[in-house]
C-alpha positions as CSV (number, residue, x, y, z in Angstrom):
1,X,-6.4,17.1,-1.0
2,X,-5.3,19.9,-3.7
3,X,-1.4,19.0,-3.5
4,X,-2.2,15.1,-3.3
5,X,-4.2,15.4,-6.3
6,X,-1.3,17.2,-8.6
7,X,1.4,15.6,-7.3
8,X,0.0,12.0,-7.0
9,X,-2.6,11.8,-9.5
10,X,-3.0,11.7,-13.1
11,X,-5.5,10.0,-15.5
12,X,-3.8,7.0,-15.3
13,X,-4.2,6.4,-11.6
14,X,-6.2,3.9,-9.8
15,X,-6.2,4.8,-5.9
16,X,-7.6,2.4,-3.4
17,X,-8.7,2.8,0.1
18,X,-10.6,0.8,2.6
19,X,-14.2,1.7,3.4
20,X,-13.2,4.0,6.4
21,X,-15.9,6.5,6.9
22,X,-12.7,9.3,7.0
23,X,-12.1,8.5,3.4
24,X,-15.5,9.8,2.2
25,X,-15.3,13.3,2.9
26,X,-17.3,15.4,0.8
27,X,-14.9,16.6,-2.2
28,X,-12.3,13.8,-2.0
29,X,-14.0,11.8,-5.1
30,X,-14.6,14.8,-7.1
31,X,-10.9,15.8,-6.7
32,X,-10.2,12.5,-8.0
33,X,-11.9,12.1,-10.7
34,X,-11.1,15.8,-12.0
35,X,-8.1,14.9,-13.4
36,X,-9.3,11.8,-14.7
37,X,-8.5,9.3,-12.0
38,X,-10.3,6.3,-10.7
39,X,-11.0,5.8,-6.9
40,X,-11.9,2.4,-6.0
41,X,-13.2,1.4,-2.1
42,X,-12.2,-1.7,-1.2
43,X,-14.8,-3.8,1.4
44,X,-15.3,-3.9,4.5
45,X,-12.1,-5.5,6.5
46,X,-12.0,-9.2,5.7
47,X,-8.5,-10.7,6.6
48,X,-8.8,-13.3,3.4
49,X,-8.8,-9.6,1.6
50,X,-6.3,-8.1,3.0
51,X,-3.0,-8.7,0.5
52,X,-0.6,-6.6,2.5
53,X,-0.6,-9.0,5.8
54,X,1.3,-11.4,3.6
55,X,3.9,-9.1,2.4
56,X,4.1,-7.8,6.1
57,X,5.4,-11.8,6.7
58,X,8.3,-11.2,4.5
59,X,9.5,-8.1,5.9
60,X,9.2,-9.4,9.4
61,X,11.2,-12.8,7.8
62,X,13.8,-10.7,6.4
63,X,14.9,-8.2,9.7
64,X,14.5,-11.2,11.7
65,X,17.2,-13.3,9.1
66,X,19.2,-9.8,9.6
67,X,18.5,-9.3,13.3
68,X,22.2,-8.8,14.5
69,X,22.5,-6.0,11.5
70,X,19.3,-4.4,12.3
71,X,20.8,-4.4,16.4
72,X,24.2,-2.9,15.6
73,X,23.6,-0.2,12.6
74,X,23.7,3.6,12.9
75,X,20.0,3.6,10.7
76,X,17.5,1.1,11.7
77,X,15.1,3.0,9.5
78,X,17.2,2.1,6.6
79,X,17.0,-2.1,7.4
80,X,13.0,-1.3,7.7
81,X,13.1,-0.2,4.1
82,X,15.2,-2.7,2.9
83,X,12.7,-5.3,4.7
84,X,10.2,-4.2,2.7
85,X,11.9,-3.8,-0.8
86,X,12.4,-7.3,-0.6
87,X,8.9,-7.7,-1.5
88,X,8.8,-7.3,-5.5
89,X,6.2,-5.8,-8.0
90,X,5.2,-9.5,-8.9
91,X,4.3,-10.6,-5.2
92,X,1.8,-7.7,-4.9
93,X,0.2,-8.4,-8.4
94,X,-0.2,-11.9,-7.3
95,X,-1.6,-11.1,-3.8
96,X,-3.8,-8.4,-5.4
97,X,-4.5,-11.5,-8.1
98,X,-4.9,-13.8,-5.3
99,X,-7.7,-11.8,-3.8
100,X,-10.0,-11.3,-6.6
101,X,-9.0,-7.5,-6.9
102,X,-7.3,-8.1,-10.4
């Protein structure tokens, strides 16, 4: 949790995590909030609350528009990423938005 917290975190941070009883460890929130960082738990699983399973509908939308490509390149890894940079800073803040977390 040291390294996560000096390479990741800074008093400007807002982590999220689900409610997963392996994200409350003793120590993880006081690590966080040492260097001035907010930790926020998200509720329990609720698929209405769950932004990312729409974004996951463009990726999927995009390899499958690029199947042939994805088929015949030397790094499918590299057509996953691209997948998912199609998804832009605004659909996230609008899905977040969306959800009542913003």
């Amino acid at each position: 949790m040291k390294k996560i917290k000096i390479l990741l975190f800074t008093s400007s941070t807002v982590g999220f995590t689900d409610d997963h009883a392996a994200h409350h460890v003793v120590g993880v929130e006081e690590t966080v909030k040492a260097v001035g960082a907010i930790l926020l738990y998200l509720p329990p699983y609720c698929p209405e609350l769950n932004p990312i399973k729409g974004k996951f509908s463009t990726a999927k939308g995009w390899l499958r528009a690029n199947d042939l490509m994805l088929l015949i390149t030397p790094d499918p890894q590299e057509m996953i990423f691209r997948a998912f940079f199609q998804v832009t800073r605004s659909d996230v803040q609008s899905l977040y938005t969306h959800c009542g977390y913003l």
